[in-house]
C-alpha positions as CSV (number, residue, x, y, z in Angstrom):
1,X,132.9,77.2,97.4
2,X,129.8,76.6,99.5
3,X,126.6,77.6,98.6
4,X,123.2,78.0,101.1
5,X,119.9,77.2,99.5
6,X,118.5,80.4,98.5
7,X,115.1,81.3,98.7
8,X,113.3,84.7,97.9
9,X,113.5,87.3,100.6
10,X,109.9,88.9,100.7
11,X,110.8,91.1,103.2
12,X,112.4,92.8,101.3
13,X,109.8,93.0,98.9
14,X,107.7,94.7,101.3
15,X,105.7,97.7,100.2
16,X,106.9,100.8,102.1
17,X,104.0,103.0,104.1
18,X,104.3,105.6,101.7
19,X,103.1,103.9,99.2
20,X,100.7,101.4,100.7
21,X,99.1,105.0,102.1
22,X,98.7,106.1,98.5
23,X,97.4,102.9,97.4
24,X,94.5,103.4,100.5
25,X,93.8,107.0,99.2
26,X,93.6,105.9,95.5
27,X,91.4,102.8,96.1
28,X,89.2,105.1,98.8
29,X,88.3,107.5,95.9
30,X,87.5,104.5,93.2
31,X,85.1,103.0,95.9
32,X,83.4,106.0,97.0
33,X,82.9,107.1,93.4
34,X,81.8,104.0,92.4
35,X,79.7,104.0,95.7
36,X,78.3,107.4,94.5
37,X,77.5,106.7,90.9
38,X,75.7,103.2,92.5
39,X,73.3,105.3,94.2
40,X,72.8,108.5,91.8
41,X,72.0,105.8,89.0
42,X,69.2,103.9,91.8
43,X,67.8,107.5,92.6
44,X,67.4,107.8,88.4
45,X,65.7,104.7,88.2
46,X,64.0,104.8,91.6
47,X,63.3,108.6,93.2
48,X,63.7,108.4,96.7
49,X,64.5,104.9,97.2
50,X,68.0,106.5,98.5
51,X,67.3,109.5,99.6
52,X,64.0,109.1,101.6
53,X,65.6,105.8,103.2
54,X,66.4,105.9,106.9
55,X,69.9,103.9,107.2
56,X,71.8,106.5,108.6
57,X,74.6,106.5,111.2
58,X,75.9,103.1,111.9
59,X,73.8,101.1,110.0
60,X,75.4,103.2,106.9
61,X,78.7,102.7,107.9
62,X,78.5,99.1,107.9
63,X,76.6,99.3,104.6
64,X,79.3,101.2,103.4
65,X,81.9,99.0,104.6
66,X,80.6,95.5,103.3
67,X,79.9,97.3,100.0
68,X,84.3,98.7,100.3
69,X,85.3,95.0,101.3
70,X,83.2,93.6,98.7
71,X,84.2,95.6,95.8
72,X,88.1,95.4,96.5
73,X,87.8,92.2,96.9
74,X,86.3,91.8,93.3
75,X,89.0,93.8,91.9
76,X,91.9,91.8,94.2
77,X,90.7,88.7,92.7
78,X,90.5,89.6,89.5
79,X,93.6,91.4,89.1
80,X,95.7,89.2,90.8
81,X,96.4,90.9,93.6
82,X,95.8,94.5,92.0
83,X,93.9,97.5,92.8
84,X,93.6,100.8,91.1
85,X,96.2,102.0,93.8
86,X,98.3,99.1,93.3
87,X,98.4,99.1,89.6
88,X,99.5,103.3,89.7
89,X,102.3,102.7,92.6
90,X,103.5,99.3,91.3
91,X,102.6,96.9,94.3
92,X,100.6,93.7,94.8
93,X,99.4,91.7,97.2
94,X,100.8,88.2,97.2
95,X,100.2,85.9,100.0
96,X,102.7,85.1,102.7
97,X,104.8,82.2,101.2
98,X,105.2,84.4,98.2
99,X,102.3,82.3,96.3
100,X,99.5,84.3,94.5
101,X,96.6,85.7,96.5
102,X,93.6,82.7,97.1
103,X,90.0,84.4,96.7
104,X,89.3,83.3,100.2
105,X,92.2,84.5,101.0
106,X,91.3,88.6,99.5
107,X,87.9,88.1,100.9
108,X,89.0,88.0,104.4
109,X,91.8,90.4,103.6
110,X,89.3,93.3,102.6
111,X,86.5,92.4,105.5
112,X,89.1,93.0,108.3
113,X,89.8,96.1,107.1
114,X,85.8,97.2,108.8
115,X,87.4,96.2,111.8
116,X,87.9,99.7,113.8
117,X,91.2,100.6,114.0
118,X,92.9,98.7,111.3
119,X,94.0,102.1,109.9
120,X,96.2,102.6,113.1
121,X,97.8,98.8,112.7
122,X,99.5,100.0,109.7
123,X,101.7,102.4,111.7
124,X,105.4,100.6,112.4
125,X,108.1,99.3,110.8
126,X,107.8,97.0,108.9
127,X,104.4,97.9,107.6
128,X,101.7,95.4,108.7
129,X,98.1,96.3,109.1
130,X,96.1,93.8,110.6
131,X,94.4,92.7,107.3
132,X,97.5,91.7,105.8
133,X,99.2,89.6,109.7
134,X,95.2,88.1,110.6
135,X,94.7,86.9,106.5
136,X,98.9,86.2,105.7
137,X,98.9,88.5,103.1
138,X,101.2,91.0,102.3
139,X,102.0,94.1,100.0
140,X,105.3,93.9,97.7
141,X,106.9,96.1,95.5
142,X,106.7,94.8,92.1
143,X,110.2,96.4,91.1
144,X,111.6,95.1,94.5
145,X,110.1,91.1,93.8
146,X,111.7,91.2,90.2
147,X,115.1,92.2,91.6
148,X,115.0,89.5,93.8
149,X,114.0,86.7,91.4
150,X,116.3,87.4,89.2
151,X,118.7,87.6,92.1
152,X,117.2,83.9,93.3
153,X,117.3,82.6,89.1
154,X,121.7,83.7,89.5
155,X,122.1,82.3,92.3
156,X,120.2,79.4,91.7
157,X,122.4,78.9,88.2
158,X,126.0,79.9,90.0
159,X,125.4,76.9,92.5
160,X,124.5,74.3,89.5
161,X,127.3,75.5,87.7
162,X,129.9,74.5,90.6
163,X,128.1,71.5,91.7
């Protein structure tokens, strides 16, 4: 009997739309509330320090945006790959060779997304935003990337057994 090297299919383990979309609306609602509780507490402390500024239109967009990237990033990092979202839907983001995600590698994952529209990217099949194809990243199932190492750890144990 002839056996192939075997090697985890993370394509497989790929992270469907659905819940990649869920992760984004989760995660959207932590920042911005964390975003909003930032600047109530520095209007406390400090009346009118937000409210009689005047950022407005693109400048606070970007503001917005480096503060996003930079607190998902945090959380990535510490997590292991984790978000809010991810943690309730059951994914993580691992890097492409199937290898935890690097800090650099979150960092430039999370600053694409300011990029306008990296939203869009994420329509097709397979799902693959820019953030994830520009920083070789991707989102996997949890439950999915289990099932397959314990697939790879059989296989892997059926070919020593007949060599």
């Amino acid at each position: 009997m002839e056996f192939k090297e075997n090697s985890l299919n993370l394509e497989y383990c790929r992270a469907s739309m659905s819940k990649r979309f869920i992760n984004y609306l989760i995660d959207s609602v932590v920042v911005f509330t964390v975003l909003f509780l930032m600047g109530f507490t520095l209007e406390l402390i400090s009346p009118g320090l937000i409210s009689g500024s005047s950022i407005g239109g693109l400048s606070e967009r970007i503001v917005g945006m480096i503060f996003y990237g930079t607190i998902m990033s945090f959380t990535e990092i510490a997590s292991q790959g984790k978000s809010i979202g991810k943690l309730i839907t059951g994914t993580r983001v691992i890097d492409e060779d199937g290898s935890s995600l690097s800090i650099g590698k979150a960092i430039i994952r999370n600053f694409i997304r300011a990029i306008p529209f990296d939203a869009f990217s994420a329509f097709g099949n397979p799902c693959k935003p820019w953030h994830d194809s520009w920083s070789h990243t991707m989102v996997v199932d949890e439950k999915l990337l289990a099932l397959q190492v314990r697939k790879d750890v059989f296989f892997s144990a059926l070919k020593n057994q007949t060599q």
